[in-house]
DSSP file (Angstrom, degrees, kcal/mol; ACC not computed):
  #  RESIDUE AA STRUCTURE BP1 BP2  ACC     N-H-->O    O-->H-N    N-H-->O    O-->H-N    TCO  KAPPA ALPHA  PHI   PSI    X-CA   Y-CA   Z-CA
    1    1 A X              0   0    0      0, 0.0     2,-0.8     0, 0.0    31,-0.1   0.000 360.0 360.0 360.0 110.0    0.0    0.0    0.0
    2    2 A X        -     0   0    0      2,-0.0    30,-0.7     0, 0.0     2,-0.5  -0.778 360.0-157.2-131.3 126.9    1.6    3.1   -0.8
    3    3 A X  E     -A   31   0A   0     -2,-0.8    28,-0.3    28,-0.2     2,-0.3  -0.664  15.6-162.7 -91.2 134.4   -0.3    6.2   -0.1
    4    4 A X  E     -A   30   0A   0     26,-3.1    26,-1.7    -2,-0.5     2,-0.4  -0.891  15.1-153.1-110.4 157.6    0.6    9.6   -2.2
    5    5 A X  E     -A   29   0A   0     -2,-0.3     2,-0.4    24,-0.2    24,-0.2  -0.974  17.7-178.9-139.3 111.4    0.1   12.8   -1.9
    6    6 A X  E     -A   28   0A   0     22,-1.0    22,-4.5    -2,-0.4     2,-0.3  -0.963  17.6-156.1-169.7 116.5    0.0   15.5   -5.1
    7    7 A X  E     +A   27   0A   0     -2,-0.4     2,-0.5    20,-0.2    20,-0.2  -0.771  25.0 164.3-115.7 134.0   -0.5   19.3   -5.8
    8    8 A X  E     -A   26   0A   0     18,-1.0    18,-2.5    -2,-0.3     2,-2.2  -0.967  41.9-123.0-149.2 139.1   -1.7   20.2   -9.2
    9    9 A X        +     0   0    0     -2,-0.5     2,-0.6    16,-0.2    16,-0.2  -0.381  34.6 175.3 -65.0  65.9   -3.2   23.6  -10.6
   10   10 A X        +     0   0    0     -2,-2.2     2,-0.2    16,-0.1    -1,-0.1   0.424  65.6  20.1 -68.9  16.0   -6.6   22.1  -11.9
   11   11 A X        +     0   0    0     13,-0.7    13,-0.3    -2,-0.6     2,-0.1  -0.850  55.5 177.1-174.2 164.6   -8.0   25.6  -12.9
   12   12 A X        +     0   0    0     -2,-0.2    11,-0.2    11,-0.2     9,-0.0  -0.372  20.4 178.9 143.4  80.8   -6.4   29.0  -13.6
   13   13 A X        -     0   0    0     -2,-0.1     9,-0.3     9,-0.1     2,-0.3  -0.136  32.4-132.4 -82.6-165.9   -8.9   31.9  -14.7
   14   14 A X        -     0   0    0      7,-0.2     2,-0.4    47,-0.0     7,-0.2  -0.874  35.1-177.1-122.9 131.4   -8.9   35.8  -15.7
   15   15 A X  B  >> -C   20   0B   0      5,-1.5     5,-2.2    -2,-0.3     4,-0.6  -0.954  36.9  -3.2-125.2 156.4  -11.8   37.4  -13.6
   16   16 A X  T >45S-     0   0    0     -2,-0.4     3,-3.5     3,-0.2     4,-0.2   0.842  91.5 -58.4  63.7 146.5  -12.7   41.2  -13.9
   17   17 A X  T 345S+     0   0    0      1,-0.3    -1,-0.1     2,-0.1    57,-0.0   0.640 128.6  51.0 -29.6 -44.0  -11.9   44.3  -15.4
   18   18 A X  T 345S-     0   0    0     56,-0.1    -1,-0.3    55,-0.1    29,-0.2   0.238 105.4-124.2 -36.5  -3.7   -8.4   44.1  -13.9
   19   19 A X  T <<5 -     0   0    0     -3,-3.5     2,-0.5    -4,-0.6    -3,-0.2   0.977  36.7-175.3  33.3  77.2   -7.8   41.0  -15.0
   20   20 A X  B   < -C   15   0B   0     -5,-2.2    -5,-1.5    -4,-0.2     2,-0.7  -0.718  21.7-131.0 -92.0 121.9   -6.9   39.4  -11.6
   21   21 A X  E     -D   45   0C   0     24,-1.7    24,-2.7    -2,-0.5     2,-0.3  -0.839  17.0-157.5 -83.3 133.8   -5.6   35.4  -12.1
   22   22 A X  E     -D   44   0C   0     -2,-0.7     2,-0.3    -9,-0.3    22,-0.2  -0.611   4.3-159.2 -98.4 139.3   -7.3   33.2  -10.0
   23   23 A X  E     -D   43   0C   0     20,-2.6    20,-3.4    -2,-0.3     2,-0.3  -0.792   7.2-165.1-167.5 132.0   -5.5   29.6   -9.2
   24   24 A X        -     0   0    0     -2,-0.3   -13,-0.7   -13,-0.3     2,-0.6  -0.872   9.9-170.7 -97.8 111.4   -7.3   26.5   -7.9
   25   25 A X        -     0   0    0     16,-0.5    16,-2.2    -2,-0.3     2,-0.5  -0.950   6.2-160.8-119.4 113.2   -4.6   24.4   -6.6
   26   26 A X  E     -A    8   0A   0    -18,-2.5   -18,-1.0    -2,-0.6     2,-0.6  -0.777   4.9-153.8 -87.9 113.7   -6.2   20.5   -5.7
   27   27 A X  E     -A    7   0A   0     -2,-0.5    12,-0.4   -20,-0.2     2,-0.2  -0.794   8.7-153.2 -86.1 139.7   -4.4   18.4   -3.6
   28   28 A X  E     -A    6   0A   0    -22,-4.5   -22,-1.0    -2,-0.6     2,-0.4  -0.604  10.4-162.5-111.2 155.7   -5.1   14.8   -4.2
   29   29 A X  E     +AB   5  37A   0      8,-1.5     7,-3.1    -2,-0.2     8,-0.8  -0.996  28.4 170.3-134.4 115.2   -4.6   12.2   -1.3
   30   30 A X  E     -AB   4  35A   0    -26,-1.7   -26,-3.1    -2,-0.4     5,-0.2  -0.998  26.4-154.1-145.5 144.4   -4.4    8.5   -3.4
   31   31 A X  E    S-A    3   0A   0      3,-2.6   -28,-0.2    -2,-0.4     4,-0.1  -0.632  82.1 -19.7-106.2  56.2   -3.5    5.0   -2.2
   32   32 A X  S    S-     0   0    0    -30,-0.7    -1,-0.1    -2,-0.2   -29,-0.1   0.564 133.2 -45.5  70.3  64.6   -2.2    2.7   -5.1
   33   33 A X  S    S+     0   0    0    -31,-0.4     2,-0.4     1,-0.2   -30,-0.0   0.151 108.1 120.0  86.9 -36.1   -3.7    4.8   -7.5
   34   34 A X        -     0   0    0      1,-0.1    -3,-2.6     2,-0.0    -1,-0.2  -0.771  67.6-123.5 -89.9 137.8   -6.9    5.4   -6.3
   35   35 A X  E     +B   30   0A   0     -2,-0.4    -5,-0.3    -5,-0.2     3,-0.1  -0.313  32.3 177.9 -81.0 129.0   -7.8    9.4   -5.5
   36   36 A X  E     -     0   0A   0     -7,-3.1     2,-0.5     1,-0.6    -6,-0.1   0.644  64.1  -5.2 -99.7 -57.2   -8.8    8.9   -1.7
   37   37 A X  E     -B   29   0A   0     -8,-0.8    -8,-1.5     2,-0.0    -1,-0.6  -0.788  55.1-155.0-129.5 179.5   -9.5   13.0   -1.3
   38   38 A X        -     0   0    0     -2,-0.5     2,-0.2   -10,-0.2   -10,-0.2  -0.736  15.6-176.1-167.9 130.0   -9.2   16.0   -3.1
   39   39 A X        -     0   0    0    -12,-0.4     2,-0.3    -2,-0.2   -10,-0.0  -0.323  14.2-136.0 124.7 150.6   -8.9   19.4   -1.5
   40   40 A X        +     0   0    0    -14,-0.2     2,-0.2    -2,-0.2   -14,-0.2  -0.898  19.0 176.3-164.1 124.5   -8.8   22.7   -2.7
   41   41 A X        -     0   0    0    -16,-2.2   -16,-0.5    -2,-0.3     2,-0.4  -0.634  13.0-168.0-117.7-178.3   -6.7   25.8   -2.1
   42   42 A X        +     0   0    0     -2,-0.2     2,-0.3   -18,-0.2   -18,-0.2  -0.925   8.2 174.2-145.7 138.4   -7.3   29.5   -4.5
   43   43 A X  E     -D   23   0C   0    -20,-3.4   -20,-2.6    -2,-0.4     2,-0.3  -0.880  24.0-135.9-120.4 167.2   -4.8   32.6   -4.5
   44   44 A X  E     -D   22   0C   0     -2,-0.3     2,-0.7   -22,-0.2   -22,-0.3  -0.989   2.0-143.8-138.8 146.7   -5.3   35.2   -6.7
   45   45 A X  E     -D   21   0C   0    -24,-2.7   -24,-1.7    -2,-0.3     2,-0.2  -0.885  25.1-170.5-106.3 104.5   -2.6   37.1   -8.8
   46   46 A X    >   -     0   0    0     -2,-0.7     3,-1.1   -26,-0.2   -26,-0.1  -0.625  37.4 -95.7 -84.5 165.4   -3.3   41.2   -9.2
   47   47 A X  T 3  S+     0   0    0      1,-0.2    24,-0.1   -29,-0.2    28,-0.1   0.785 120.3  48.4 -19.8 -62.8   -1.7   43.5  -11.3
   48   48 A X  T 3  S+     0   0    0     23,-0.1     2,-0.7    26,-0.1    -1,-0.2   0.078  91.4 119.5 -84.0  31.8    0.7   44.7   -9.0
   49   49 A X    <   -     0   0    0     -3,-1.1     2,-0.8     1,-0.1    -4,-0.0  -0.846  68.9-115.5-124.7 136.3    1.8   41.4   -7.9
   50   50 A X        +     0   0    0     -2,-0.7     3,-0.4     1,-0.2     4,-0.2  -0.399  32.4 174.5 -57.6  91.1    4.8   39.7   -7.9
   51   51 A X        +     0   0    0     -2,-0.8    -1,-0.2     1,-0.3     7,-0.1   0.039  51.9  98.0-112.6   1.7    4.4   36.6  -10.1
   52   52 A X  S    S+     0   0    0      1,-0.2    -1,-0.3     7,-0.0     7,-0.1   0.922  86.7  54.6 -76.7 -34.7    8.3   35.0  -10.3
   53   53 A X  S    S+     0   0    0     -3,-0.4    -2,-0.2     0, 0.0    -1,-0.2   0.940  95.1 109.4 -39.6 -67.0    7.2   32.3   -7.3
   54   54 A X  S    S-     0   0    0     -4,-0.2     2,-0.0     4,-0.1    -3,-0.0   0.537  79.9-116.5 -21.8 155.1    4.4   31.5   -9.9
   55   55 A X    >>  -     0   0    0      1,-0.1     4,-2.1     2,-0.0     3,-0.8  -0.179  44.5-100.3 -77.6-162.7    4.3   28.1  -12.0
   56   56 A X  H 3> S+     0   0    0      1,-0.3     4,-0.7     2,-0.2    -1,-0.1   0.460 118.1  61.7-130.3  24.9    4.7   28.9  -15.6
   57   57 A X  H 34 S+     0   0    0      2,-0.1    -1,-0.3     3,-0.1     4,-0.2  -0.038 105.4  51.4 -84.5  29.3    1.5   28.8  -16.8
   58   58 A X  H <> S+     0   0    0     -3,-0.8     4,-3.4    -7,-0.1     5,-0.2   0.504 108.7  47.8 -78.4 -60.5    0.8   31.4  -14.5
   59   59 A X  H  X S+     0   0    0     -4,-2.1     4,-2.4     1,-0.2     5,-0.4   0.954 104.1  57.3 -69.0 -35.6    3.2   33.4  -15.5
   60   60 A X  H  X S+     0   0    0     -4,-0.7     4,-2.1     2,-0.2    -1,-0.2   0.932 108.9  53.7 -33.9 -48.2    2.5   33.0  -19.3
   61   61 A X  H >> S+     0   0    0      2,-0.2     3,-4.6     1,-0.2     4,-0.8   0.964 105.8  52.6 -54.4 -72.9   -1.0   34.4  -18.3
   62   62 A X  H >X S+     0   0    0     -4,-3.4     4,-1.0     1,-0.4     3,-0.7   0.739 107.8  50.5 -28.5 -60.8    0.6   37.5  -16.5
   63   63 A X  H 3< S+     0   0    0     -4,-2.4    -1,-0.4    -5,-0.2    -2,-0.2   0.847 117.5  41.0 -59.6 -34.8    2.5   38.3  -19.5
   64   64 A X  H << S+     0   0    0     -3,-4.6    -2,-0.2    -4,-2.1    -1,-0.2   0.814 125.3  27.5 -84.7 -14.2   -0.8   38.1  -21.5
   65   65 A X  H << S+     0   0    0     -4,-0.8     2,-2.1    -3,-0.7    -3,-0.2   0.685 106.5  67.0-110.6 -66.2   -3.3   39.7  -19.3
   66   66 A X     <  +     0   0    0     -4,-1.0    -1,-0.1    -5,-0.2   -47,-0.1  -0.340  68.1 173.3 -72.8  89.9   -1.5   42.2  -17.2
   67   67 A X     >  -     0   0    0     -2,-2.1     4,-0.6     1,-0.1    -2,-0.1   0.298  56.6 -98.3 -65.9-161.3   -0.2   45.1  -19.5
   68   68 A X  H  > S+     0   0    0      3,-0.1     4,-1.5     2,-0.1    -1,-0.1   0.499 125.2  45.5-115.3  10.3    1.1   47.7  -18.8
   69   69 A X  H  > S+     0   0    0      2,-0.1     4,-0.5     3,-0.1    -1,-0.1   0.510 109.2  56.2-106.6   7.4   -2.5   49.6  -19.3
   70   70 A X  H  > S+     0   0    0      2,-0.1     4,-1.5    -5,-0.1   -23,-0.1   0.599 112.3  43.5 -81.3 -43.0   -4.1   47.0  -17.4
   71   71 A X  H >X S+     0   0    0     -4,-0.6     3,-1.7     1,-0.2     4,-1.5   0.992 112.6  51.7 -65.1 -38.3   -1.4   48.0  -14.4
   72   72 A X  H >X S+     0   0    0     -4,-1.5     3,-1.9     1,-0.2     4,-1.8   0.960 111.0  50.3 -58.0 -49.8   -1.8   51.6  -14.8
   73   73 A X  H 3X S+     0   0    0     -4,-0.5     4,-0.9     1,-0.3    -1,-0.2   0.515 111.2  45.5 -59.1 -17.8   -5.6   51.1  -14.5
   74   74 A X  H <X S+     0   0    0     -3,-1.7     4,-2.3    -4,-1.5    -1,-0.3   0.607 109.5  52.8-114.2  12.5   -5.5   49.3  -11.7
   75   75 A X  H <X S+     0   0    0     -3,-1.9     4,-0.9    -4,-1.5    -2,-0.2   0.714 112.6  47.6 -71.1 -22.1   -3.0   51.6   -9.9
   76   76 A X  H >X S+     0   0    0     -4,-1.8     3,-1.4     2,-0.2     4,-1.3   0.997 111.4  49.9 -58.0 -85.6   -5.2   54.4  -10.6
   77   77 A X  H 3X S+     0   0    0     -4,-0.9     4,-0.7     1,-0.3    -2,-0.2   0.677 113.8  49.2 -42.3 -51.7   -8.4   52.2   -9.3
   78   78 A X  H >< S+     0   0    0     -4,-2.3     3,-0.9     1,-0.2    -1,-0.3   0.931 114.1  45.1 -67.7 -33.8   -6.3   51.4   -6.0
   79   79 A X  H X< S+     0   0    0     -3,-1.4     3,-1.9    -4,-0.9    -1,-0.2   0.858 103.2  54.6 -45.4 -51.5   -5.4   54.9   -5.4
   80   80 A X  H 3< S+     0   0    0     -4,-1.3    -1,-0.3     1,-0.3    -2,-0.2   0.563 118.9  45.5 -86.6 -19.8   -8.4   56.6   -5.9
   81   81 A X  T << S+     0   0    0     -3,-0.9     2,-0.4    -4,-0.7    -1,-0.3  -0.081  80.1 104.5-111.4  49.4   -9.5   54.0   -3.2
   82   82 A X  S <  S-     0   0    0     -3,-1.9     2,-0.0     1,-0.0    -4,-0.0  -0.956  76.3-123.4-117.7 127.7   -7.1   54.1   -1.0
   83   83 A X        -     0   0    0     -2,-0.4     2,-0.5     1,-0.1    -2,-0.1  -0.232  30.1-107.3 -62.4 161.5   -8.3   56.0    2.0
   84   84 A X        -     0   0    0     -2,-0.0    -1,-0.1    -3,-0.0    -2,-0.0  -0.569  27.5-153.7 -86.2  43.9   -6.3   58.9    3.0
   85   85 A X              0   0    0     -2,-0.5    -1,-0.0     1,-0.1     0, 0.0   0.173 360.0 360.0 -50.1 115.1   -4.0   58.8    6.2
   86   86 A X              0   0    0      0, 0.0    -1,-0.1     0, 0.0    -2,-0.0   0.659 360.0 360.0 -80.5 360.0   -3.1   62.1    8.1
């Protein structure tokens, strides 16, 4: 019996006018081959966000989605809602 244990990106969207990446990363729990569990984690990838940690379909996406008028637009967007501190 040898039980293993396995992280795999099973999903990887673009949501929203920023184009924020979403990744659903399943970890699978299996015992000679047969899936015991399955598990599910999400992070999400902005604009501003530091993407070399990423796998590299991730990062292809970053390069395809985040431009550099998709960053300006959402550095603008954060700004302009970023409360004000005296």
């Amino acid at each position: 019996m040898a039980i293993t244990k396995r992280t795999e990106e099973d999903k990887i969207e673009v949501i929203g006018q920023f184009k924020h990446i979403q990744v659903r990363t399943a970890t699978v729990i299996e015992e000679d081959g047969v899936e015991l569990s399955r598990s599910f984690s999400r992070h999400v990838v902005a604009p501003d966000s530091d993407s070399s940690d990423e796998s590299t379909d991730v990062k292809a996406m970053v390069a395809q989605f985040h431009t550099d008028a998709v960053k300006t637009a959402y550095a603008a967007h954060v700004a302009a809602n970023t409360p004000d501190e005296d």
